[in-house]
C-alpha positions as CSV (number, residue, x, y, z in Angstrom):
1,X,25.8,151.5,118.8
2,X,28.8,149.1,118.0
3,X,30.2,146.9,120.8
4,X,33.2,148.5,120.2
5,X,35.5,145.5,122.0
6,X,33.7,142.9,119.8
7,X,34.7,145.3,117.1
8,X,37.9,144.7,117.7
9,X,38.2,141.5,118.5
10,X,36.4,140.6,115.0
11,X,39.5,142.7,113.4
12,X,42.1,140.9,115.4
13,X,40.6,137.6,114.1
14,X,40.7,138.7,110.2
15,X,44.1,139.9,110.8
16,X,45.4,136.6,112.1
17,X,47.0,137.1,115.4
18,X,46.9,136.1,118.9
19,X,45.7,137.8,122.0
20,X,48.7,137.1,123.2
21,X,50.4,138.9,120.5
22,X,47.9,142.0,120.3
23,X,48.4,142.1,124.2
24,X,52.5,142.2,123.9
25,X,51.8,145.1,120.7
26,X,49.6,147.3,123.2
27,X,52.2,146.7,126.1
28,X,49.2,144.9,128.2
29,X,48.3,141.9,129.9
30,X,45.8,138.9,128.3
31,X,43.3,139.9,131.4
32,X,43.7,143.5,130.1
33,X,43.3,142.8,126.8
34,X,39.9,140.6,127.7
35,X,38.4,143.0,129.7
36,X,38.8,145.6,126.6
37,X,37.1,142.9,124.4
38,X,34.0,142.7,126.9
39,X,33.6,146.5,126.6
40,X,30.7,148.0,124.9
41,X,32.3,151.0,124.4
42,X,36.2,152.1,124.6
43,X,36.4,155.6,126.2
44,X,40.3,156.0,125.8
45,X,41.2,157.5,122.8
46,X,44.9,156.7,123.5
47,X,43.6,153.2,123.7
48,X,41.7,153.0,120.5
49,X,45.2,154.8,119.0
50,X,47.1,152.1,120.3
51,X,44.9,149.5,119.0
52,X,45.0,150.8,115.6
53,X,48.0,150.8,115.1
54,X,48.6,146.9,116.5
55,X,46.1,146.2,114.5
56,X,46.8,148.5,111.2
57,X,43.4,149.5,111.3
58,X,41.6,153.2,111.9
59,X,39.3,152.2,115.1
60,X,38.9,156.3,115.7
61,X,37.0,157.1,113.2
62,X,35.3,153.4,111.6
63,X,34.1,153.4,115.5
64,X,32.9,157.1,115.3
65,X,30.9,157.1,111.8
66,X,29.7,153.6,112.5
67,X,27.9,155.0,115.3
68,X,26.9,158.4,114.3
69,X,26.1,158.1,110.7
């Protein structure tokens, strides 16, 4: 299975932006934001919604055929 919050923290990186900036797009706090990148897996899909689009990528499905193909 994909660590799903390393996932996205790789993205993030490629991208070029801050926590601090992907935590003011999702409307959270830097702890917040850390404790989603420590997480193997992200159970909210209104999360993974809202961190595609900070991040202009489709976490919903590369996370679900990733891990079920």
């Amino acid at each position: 299975m994909t660590h799903q919050g390393k996932r996205i923290d790789e993205v993030r990186k490629q991208i070029g932006i801050t926590k601090a900036e992907l935590a003011r797009r999702i409307g959270t706090s830097n702890q917040n934001l850390h404790s989603i990148f420590l997480r193997k897996e992200i159970k909210s899909i209104e999360h993974l919604k809202n961190l595609s689009e900070a991040l202009n990528h489709d976490f919903c499905n590369t996370i679900f055929y990733s891990d079920y193909q």
